[in-house]
N, C-alpha and C positions, 0 to 999 in steps of 0.2 A: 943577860936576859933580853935586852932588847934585841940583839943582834938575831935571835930565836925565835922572837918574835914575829921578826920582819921575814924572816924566811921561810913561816906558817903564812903569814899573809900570803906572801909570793906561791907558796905550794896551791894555798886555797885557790888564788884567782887563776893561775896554771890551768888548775883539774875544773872552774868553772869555762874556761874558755876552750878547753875540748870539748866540753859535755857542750857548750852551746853548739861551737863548728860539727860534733856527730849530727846533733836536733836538728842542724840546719841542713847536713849531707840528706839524712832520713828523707826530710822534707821533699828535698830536692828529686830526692826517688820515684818520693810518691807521686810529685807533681807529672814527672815523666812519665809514669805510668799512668795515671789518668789522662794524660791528654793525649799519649798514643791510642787510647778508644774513644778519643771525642771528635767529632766533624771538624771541619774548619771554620764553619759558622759559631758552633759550641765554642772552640777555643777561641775564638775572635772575642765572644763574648766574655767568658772567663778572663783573657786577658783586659781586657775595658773595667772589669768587676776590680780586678784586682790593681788596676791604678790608680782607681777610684776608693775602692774601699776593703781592703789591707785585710780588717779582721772579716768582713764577711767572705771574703773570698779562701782564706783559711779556713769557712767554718763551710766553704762548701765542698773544698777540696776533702776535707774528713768523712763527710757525708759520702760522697761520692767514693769516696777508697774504702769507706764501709762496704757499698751497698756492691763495689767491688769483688772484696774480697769474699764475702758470702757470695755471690757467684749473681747476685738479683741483675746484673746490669751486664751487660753484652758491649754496647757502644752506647757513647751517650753524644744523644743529637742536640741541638737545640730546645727544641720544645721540652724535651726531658730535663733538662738543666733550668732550664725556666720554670718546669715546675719545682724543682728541687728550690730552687731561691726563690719561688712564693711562699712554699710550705717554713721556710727559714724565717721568711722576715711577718708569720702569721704571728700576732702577742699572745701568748700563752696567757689563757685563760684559767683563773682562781676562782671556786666556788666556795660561797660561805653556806651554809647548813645552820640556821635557827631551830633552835628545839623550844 
C-alpha cells in the first residue's frame, strides 16, 4: 500500500510540473507576442513594471493580449500602456442602495 501510494504522489506532482512548465511556455508566448507590437519605450516600461511588480505586470500583460486578440490594439506605444496601468491600478468602486 504504501509503495502505491508513493508512486500516486510521484504521478501527481509529475503531471503538476508539466502543467506548471506548459502555463509557463503559454506565458512565455504571449509575452513575445505582445512585446513584438510594443515600442521600445512601452517595453522599457513594461520591463521596469515587471521587476518591480510581478503580479501587476501579469495583469497587464492579460489586458493587453486581450485587447490583442480581439483585434482593438495594432501596436502599443507608451502612452497607451500607461493608460492601460491607470485604468488597472483605478479601486473598483461599490455602491450601496438604501431603500
Amino acid at each position: 500500500m504504501d509503495e502505491l501510494e508513493l508512486q500516486r504522489q510521484q504521478q501527481g506532482l509529475q503531471q503538476r510540473s508539466q502543467e506548471e512548465f506548459a502555463m509557463q511556455q503559454q506565458l512565455a508566448q504571449v509575452e513575445t507576442m505582445i512585446k513584438n507590437i510594443m515600442t521600445p519605450e512601452a517595453r522599457s516600461r513594461f520591463t521596469n513594471i515587471k521587476l518591480a511588480s510581478p503580479d501587476r505586470a501579469m495583469q497587464t500583460l492579460i489586458v493587453l493580449a486581450q485587447l490583442a486578440q480581439a483585434g482593438k490594439v495594432a501596436h502599443v506605444d507608451d502612452t497607451f500602456l500607461k493608460q492601460v496601468l491607470t485604468q488597472l491600478n483605478q479601486p473598483k468602486q461599490t455602491r450601496i442602495t438604501r431603500k
